[in-house]
C-alpha positions as CSV (number, residue, x, y, z in Angstrom):
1,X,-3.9,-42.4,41.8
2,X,-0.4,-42.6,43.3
3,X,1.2,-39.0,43.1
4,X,4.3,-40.7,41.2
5,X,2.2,-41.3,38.5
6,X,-0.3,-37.5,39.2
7,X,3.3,-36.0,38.3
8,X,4.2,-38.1,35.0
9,X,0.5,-37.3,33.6
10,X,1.6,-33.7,34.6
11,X,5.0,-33.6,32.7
12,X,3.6,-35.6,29.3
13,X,0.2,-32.6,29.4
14,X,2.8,-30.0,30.0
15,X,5.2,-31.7,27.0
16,X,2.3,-31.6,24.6
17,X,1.1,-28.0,25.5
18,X,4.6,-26.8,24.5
19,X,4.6,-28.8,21.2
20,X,1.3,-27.4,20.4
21,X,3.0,-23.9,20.9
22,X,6.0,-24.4,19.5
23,X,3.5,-25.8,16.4
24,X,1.9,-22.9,16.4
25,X,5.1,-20.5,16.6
26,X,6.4,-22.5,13.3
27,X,3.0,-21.3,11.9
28,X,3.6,-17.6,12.6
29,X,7.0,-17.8,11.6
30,X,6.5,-19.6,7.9
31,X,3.0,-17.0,7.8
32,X,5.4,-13.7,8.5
33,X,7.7,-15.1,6.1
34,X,5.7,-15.7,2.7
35,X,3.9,-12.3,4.0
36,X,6.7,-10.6,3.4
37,X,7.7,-12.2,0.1
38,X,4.1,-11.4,-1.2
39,X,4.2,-7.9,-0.1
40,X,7.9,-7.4,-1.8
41,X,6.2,-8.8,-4.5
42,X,3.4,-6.3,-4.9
43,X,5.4,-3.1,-3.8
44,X,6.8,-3.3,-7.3
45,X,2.7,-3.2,-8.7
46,X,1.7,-1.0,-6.2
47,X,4.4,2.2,-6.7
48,X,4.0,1.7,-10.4
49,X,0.2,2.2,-10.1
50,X,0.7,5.2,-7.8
51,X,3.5,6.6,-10.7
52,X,0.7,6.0,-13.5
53,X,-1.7,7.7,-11.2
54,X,0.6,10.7,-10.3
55,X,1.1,11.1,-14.1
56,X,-2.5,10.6,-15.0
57,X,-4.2,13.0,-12.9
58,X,-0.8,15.6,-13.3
59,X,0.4,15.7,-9.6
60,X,3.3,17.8,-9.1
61,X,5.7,17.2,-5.9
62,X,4.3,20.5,-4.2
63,X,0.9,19.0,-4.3
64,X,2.4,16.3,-1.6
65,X,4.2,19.0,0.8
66,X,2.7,17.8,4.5
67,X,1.6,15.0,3.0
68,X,4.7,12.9,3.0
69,X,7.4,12.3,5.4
70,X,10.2,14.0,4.8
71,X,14.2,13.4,5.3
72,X,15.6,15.2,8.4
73,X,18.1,17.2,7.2
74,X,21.9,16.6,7.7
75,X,23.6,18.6,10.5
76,X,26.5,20.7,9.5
77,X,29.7,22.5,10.7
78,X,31.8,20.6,13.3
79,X,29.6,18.0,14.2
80,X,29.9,16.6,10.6
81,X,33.4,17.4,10.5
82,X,35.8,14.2,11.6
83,X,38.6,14.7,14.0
84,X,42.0,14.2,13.5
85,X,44.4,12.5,16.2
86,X,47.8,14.1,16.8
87,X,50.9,12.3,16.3
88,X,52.8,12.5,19.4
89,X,56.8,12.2,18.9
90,X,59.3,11.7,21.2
């Protein structure tokens, strides 16, 4: 086999094993996508269940402390606080 020919043989394998991935990464991207329209979808079924549940069995919010994440709480004093620039006259 002349090598002119070794190295088009070479390029069209190497072409097709790159559409074949690029195939495949269309796949995961379409997958991801209804994935995350199904599980927006079922959020909604899900925290109403867990509200019927909490009501149900009489939960209160203390019965969750550690249990759940909770916010960090907002700094205060001057951090928060915004500056102000000077005006500078002349």
């Amino acid at each position: 086999m002349p090598l002119v020919e070794l190295n088009v043989n070479m390029t069209n394998l190497w072409s097709y094993q790159m559409n074949e991935v690029d195939k495949i990464n269309e796949q995961i991207a379409q997958l991801t996508a209804q994935r995350e329209s199904v599980m927006l979808k079922e959020k909604a079924n899900v925290l109403a269940k867990m509200k019927e549940d909490i009501k149900l069995y009489g939960f209160k919010t203390s019965d969750f402390k550690g249990v759940l994440a909770t916010r960090k709480k907002r700094g205060t004093g001057t951090a928060a606080k915004k500056t102000v620039a000077k005006k500078i006259t002349k």
